[in-house]
HTML snippet that shows the backbone in 3Dmol.js (N, CA, C, O; Angstrom):
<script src="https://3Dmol.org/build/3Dmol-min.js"></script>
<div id="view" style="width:600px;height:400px;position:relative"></div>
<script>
const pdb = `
ATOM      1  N   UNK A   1      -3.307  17.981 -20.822  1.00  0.00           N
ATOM      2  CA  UNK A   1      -4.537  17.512 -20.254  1.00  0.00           C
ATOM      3  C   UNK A   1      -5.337  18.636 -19.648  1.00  0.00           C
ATOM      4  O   UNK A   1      -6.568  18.615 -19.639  1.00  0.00           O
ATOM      5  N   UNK A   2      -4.515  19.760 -19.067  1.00  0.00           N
ATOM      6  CA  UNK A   2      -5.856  20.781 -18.985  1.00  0.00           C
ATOM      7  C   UNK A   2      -5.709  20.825 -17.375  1.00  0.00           C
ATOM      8  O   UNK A   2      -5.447  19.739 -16.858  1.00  0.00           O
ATOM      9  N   UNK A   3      -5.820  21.744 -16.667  1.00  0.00           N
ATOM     10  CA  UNK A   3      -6.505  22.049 -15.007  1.00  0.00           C
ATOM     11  C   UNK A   3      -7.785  21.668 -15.103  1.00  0.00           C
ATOM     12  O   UNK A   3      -8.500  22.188 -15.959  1.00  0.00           O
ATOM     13  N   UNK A   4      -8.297  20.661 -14.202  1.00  0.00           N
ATOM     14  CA  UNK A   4      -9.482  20.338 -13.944  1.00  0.00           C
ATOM     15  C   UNK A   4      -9.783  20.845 -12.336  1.00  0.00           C
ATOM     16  O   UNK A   4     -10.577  20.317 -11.557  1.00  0.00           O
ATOM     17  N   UNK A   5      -9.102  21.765 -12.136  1.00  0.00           N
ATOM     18  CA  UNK A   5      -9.624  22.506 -10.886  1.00  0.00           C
ATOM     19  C   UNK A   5      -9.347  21.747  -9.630  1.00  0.00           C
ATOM     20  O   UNK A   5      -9.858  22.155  -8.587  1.00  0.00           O
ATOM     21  N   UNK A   6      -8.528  20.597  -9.624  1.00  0.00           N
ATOM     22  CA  UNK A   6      -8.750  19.829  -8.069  1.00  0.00           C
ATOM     23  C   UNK A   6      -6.770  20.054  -8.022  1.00  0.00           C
ATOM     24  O   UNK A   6      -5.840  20.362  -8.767  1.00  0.00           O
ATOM     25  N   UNK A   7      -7.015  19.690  -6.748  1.00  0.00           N
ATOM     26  CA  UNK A   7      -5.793  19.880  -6.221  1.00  0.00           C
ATOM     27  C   UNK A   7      -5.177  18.795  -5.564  1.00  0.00           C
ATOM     28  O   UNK A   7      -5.653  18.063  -4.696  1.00  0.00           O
ATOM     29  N   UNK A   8      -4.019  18.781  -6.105  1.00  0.00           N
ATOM     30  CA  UNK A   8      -3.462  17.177  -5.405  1.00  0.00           C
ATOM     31  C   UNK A   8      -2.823  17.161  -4.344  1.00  0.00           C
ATOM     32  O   UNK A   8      -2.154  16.200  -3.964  1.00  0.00           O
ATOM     33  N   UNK A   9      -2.986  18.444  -3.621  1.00  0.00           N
ATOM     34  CA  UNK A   9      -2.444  18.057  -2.604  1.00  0.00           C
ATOM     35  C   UNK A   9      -3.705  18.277  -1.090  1.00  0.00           C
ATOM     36  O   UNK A   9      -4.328  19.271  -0.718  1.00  0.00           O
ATOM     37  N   UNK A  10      -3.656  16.884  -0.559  1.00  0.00           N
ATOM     38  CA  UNK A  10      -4.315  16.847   0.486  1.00  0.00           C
ATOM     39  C   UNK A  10      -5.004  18.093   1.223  1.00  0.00           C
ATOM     40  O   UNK A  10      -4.433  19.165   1.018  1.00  0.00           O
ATOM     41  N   UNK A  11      -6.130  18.130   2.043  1.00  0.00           N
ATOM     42  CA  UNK A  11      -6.399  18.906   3.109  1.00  0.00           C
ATOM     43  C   UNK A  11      -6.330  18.881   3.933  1.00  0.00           C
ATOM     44  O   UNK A  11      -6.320  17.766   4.455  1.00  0.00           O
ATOM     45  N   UNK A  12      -6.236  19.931   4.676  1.00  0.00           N
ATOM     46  CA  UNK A  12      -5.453  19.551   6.224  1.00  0.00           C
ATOM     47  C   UNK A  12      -6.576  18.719   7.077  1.00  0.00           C
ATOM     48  O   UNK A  12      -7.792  18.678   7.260  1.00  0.00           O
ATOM     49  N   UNK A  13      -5.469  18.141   7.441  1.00  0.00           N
ATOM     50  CA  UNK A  13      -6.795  16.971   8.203  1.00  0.00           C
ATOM     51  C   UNK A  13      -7.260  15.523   7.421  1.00  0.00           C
ATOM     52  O   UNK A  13      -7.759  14.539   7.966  1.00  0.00           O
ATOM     53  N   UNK A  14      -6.988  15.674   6.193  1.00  0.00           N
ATOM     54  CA  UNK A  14      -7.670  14.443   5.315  1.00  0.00           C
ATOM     55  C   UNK A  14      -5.962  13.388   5.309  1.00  0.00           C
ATOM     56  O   UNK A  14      -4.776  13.703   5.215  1.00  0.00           O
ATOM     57  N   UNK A  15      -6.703  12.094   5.462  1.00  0.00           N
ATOM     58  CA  UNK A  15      -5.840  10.910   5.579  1.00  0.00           C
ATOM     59  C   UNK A  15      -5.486  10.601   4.123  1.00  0.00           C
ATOM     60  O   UNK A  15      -6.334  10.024   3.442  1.00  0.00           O
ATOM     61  N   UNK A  16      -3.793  11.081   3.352  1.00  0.00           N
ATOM     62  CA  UNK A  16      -3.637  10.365   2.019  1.00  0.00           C
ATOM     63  C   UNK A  16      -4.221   9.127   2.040  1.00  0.00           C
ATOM     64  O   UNK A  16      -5.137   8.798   1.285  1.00  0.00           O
ATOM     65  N   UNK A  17      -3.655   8.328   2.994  1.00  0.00           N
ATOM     66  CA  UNK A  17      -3.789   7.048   3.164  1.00  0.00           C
ATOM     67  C   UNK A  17      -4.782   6.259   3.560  1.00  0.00           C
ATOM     68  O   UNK A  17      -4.568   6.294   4.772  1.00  0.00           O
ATOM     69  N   UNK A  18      -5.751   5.544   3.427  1.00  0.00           N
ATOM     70  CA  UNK A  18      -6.489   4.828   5.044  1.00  0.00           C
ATOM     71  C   UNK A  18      -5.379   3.361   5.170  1.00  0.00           C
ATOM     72  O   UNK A  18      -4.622   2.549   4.639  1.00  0.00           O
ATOM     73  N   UNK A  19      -6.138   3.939   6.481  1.00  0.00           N
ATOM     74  CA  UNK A  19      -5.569   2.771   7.957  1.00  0.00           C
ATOM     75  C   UNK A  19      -4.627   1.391   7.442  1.00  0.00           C
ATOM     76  O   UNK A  19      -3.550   0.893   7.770  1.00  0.00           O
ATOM     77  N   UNK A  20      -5.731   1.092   6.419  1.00  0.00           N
ATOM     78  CA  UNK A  20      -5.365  -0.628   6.249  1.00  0.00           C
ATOM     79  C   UNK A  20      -4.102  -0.702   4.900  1.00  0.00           C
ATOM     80  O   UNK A  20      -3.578  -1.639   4.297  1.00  0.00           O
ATOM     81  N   UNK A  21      -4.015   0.301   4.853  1.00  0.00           N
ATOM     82  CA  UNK A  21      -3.172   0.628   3.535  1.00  0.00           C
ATOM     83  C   UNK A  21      -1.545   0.924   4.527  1.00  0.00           C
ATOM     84  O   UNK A  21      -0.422   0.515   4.234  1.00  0.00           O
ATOM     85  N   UNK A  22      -1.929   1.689   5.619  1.00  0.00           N
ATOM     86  CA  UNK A  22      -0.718   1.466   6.416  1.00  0.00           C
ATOM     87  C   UNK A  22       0.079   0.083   6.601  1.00  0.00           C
ATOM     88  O   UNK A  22       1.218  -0.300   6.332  1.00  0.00           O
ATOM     89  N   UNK A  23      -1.099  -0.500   7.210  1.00  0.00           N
ATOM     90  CA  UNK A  23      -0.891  -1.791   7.951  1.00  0.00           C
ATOM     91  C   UNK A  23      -0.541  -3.018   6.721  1.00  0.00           C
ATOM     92  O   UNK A  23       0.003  -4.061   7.084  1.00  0.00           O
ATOM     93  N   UNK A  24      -0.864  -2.819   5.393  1.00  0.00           N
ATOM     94  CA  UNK A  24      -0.459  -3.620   4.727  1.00  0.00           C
ATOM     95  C   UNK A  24       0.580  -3.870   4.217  1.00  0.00           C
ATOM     96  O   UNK A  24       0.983  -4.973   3.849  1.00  0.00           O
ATOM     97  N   UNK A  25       1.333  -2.409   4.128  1.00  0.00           N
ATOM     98  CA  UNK A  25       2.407  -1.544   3.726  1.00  0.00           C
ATOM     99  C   UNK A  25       3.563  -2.547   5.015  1.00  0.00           C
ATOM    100  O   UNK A  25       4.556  -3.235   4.777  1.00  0.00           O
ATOM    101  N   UNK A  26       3.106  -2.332   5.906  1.00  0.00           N
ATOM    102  CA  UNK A  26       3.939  -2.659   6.817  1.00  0.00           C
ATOM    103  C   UNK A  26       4.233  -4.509   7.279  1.00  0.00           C
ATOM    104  O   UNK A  26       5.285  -5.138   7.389  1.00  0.00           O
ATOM    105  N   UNK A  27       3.146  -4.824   7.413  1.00  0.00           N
ATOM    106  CA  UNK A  27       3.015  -6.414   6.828  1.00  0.00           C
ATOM    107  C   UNK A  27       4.242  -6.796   5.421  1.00  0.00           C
ATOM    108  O   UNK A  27       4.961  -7.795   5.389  1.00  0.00           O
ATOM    109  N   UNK A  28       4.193  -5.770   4.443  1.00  0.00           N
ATOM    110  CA  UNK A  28       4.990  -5.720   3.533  1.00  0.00           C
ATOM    111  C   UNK A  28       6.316  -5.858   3.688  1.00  0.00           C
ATOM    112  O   UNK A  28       7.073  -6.733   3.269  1.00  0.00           O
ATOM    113  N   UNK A  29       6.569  -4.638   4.513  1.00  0.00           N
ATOM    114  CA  UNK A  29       8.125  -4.444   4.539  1.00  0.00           C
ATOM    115  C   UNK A  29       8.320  -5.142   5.638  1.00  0.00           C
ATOM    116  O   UNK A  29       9.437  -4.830   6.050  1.00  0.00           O
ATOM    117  N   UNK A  30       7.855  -5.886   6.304  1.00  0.00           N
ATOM    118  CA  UNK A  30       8.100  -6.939   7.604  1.00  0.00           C
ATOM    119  C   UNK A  30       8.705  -8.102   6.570  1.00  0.00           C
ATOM    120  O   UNK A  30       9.889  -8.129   6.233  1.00  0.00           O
ATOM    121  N   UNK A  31       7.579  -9.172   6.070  1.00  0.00           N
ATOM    122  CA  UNK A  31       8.013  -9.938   5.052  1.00  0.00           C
ATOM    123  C   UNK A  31       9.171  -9.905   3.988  1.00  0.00           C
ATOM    124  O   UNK A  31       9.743 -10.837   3.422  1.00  0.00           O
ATOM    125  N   UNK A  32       9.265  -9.152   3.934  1.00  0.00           N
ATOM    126  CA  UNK A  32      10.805  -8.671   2.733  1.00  0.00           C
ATOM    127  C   UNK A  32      11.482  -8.942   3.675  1.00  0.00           C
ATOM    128  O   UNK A  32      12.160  -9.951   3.484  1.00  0.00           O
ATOM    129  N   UNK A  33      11.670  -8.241   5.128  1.00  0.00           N
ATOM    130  CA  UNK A  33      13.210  -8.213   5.495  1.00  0.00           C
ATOM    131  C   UNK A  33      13.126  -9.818   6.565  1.00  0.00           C
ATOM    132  O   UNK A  33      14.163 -10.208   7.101  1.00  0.00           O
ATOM    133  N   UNK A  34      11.889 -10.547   6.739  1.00  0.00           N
ATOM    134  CA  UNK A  34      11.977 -11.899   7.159  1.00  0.00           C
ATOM    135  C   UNK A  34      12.291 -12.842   5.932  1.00  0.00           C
ATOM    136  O   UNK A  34      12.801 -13.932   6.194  1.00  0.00           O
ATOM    137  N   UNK A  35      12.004 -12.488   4.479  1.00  0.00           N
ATOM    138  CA  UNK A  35      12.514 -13.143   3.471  1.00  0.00           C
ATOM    139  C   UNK A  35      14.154 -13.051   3.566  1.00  0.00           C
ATOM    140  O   UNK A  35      14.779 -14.012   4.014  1.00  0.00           O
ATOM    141  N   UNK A  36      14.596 -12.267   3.278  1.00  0.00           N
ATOM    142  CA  UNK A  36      16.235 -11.710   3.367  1.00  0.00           C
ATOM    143  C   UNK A  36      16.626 -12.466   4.306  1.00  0.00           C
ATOM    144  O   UNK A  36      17.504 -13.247   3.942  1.00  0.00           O
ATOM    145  N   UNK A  37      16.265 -12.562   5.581  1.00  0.00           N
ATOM    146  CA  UNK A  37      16.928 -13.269   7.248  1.00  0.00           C
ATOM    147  C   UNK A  37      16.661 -14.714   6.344  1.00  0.00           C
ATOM    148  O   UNK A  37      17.631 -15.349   5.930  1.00  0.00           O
ATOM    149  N   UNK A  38      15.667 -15.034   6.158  1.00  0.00           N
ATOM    150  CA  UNK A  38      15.428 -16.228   5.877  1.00  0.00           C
ATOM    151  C   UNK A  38      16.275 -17.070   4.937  1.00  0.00           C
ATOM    152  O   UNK A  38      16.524 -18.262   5.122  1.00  0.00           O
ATOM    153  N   UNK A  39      16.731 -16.272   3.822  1.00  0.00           N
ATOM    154  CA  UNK A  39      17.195 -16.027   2.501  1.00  0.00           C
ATOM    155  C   UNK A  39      18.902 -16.785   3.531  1.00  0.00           C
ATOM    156  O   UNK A  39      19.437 -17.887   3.646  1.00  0.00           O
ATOM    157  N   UNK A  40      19.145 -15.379   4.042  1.00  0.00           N
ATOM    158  CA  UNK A  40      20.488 -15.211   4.411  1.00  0.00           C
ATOM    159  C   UNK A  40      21.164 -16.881   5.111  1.00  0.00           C
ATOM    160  O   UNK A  40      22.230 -17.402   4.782  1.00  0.00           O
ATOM    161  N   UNK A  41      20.419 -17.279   5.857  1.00  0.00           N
ATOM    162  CA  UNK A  41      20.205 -18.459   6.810  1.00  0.00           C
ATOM    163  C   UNK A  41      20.271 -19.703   5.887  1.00  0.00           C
ATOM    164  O   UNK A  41      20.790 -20.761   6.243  1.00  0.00           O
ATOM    165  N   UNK A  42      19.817 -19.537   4.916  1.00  0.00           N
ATOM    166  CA  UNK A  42      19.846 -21.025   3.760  1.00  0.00           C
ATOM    167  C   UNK A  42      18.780 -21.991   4.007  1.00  0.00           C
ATOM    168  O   UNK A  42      18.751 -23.221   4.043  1.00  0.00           O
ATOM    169  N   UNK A  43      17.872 -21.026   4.174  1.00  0.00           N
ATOM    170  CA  UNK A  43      15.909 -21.417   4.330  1.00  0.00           C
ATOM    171  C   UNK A  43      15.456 -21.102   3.397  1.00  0.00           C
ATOM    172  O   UNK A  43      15.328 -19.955   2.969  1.00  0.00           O
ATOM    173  N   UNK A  44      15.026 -22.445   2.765  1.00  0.00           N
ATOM    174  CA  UNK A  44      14.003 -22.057   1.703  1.00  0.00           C
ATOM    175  C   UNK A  44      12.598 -21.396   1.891  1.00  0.00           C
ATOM    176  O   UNK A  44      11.959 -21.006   0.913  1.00  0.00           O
ATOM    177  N   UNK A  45      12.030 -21.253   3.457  1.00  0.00           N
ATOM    178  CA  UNK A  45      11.081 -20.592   4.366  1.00  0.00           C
ATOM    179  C   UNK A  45      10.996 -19.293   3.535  1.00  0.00           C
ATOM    180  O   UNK A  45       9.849 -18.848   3.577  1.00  0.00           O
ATOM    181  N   UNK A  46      11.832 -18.545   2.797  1.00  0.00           N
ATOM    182  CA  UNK A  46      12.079 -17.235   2.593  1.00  0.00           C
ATOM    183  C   UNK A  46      10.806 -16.941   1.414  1.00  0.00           C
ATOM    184  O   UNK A  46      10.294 -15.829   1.286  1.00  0.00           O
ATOM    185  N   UNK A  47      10.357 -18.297   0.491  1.00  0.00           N
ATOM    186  CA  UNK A  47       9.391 -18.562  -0.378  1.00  0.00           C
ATOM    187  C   UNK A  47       8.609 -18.004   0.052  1.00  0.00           C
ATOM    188  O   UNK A  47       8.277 -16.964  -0.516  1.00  0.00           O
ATOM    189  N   UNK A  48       7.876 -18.450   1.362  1.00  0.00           N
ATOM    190  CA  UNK A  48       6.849 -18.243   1.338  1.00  0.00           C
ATOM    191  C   UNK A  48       6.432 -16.558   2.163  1.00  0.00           C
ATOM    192  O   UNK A  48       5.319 -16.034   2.140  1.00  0.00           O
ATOM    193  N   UNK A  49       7.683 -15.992   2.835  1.00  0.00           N
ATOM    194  CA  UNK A  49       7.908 -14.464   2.961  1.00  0.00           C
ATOM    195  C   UNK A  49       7.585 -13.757   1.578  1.00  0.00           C
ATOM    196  O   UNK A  49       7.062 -12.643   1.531  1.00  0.00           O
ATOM    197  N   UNK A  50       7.941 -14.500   0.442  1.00  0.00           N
ATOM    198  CA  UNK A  50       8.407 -13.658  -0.675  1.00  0.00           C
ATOM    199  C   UNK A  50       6.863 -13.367  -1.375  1.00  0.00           C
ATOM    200  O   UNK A  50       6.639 -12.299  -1.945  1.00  0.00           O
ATOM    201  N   UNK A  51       5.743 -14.537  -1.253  1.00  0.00           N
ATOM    202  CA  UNK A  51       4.840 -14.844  -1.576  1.00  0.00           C
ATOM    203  C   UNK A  51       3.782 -13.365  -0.588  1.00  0.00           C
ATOM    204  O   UNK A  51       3.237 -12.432  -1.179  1.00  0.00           O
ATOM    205  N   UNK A  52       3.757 -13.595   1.130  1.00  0.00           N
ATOM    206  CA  UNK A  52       3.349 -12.892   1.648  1.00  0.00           C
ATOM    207  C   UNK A  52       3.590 -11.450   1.265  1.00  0.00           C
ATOM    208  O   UNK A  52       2.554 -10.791   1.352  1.00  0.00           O
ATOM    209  N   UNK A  53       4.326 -10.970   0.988  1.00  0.00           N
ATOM    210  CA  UNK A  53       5.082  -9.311   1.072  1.00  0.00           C
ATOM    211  C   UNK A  53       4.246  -9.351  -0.637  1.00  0.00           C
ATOM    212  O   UNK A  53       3.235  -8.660  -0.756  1.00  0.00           O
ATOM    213  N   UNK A  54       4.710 -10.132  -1.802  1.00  0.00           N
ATOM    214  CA  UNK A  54       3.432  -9.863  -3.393  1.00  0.00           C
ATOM    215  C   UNK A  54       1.855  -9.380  -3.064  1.00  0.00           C
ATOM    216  O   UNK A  54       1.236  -8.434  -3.551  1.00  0.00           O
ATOM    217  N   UNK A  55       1.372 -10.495  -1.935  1.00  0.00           N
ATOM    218  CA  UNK A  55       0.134 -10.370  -1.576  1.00  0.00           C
ATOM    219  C   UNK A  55      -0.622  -9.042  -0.668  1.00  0.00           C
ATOM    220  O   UNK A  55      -1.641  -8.359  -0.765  1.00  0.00           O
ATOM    221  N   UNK A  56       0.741  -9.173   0.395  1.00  0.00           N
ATOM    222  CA  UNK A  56       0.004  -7.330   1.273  1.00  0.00           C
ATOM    223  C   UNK A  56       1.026  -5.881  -0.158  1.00  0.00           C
ATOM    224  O   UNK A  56       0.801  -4.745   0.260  1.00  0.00           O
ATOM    225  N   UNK A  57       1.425  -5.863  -0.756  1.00  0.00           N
ATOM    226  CA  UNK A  57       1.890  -5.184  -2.229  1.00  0.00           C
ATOM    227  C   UNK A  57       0.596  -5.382  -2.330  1.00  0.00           C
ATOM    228  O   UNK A  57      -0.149  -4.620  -1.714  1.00  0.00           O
ATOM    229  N   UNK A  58      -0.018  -6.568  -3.218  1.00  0.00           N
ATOM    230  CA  UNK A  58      -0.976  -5.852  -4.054  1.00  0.00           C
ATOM    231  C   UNK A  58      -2.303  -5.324  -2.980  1.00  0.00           C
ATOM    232  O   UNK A  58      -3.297  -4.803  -3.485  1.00  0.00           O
ATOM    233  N   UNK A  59      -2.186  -5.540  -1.307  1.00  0.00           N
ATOM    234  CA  UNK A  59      -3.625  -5.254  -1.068  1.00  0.00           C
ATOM    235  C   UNK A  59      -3.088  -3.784  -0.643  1.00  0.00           C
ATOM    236  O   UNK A  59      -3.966  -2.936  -0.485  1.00  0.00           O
ATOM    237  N   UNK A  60      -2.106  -3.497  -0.495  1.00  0.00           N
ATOM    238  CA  UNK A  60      -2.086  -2.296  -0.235  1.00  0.00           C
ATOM    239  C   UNK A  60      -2.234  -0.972  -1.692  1.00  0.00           C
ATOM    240  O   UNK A  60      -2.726   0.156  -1.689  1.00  0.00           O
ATOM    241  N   UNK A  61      -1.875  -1.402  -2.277  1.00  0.00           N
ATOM    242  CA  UNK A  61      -2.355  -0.758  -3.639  1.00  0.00           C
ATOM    243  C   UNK A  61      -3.421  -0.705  -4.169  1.00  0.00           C
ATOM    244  O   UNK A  61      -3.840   0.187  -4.907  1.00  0.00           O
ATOM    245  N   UNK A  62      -4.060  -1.877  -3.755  1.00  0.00           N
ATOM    246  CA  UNK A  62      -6.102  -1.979  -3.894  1.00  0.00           C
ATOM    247  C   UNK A  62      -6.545  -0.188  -3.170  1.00  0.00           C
ATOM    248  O   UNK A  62      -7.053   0.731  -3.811  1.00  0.00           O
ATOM    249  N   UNK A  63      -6.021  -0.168  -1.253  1.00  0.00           N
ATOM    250  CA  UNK A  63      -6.715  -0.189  -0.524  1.00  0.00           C
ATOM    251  C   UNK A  63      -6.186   1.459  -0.649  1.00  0.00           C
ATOM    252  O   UNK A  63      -6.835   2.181   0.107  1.00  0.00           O
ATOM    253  N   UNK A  64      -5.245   2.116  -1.371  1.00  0.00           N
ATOM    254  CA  UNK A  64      -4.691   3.008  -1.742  1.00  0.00           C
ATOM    255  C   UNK A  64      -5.287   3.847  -3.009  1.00  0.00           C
ATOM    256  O   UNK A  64      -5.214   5.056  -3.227  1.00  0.00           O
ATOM    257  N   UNK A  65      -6.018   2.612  -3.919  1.00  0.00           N
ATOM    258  CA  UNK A  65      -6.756   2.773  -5.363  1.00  0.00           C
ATOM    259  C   UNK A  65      -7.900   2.982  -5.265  1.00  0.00           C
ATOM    260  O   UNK A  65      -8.674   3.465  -6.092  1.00  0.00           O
ATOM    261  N   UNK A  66      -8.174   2.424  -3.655  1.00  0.00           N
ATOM    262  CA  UNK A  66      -9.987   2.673  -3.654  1.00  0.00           C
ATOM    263  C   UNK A  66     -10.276   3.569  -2.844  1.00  0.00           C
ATOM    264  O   UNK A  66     -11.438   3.935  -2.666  1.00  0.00           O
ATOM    265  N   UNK A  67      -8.865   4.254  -1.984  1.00  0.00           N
ATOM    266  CA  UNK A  67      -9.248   5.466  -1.204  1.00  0.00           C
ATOM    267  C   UNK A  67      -8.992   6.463  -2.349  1.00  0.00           C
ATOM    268  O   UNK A  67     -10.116   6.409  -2.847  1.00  0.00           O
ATOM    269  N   UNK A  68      -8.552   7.033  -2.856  1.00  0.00           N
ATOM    270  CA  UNK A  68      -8.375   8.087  -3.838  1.00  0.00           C
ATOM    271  C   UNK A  68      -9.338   7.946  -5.368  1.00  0.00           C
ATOM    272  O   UNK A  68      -9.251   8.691  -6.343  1.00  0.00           O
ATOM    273  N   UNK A  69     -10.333   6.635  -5.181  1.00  0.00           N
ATOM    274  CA  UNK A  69     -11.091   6.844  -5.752  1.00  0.00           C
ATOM    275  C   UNK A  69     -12.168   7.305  -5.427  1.00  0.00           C
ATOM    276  O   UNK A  69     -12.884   8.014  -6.135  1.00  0.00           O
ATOM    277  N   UNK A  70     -12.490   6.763  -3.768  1.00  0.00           N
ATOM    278  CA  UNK A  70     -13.332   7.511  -3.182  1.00  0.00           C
ATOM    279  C   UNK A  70     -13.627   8.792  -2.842  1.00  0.00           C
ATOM    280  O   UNK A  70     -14.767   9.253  -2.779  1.00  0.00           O
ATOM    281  N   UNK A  71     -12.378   9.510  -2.572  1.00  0.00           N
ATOM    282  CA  UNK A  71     -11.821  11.025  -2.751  1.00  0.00           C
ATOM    283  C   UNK A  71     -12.609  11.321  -4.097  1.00  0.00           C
ATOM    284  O   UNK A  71     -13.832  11.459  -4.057  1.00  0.00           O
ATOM    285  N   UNK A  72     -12.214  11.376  -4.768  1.00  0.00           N
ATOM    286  CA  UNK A  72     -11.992  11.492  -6.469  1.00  0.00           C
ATOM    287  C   UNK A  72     -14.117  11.690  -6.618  1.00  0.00           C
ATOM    288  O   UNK A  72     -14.730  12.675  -7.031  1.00  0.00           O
ATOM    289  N   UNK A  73     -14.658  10.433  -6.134  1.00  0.00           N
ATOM    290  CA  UNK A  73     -15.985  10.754  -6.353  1.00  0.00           C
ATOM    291  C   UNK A  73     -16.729  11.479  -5.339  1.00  0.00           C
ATOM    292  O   UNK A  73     -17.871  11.917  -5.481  1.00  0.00           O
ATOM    293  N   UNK A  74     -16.068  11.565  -4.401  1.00  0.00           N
ATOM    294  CA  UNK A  74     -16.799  12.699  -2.949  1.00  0.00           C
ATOM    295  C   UNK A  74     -16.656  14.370  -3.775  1.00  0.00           C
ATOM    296  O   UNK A  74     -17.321  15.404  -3.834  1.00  0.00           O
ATOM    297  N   UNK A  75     -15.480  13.888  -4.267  1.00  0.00           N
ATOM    298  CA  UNK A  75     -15.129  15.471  -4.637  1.00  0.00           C
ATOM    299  C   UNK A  75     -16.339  15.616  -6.227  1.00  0.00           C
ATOM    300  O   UNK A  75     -17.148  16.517  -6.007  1.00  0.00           O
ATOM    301  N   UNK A  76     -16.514  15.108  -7.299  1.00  0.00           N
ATOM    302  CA  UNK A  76     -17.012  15.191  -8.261  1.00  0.00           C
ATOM    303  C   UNK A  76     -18.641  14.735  -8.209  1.00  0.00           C
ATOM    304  O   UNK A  76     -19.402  15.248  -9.029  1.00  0.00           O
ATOM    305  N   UNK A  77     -19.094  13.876  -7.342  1.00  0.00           N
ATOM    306  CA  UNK A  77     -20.690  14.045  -7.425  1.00  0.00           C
ATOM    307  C   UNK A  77     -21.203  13.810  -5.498  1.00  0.00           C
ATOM    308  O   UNK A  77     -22.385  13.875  -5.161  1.00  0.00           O
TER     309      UNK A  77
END
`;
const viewer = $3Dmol.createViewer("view");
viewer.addModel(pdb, "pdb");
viewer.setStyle({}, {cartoon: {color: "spectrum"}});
viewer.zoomTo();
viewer.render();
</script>
């Protein structure tokens, strides 16, 4: 594919991440391990953990896709 001159690794000071991409991340791995307790206990409750943790997954991957796209066009126009 070629060097296109950018560099993948961060600048000092610049956030890989934004904020809400943390917080979704973490919403995430909260839900998994309240699914599991839930799971463990013989609660079908664990459904709807399992459902929550798919949903902050995919928003954290949005919010991850649209910061490094934003990068991506700050840097190119």
């Amino acid at each position: 594919m070629g060097d296109t001159g950018h560099s993948s690794v961060p600048r000092p000071g610049a956030d890989p991440m934004p904020r809400l991409a943390y917080y979704t991340l973490v919403v995430c791995l909260l839900s998994v391990a309240a699914a599991v307790v839930a799971f463990a206990r013989g609660s079908w409750l664990g459904i709807v953990w399992i459902l929550l943790a798919g949903l902050s997954s995919n928003m954290t991957w949005y919010y991850v896709k649209r910061a490094r796209d934003a990068r991506r066009d700050s840097v190119t126009g």
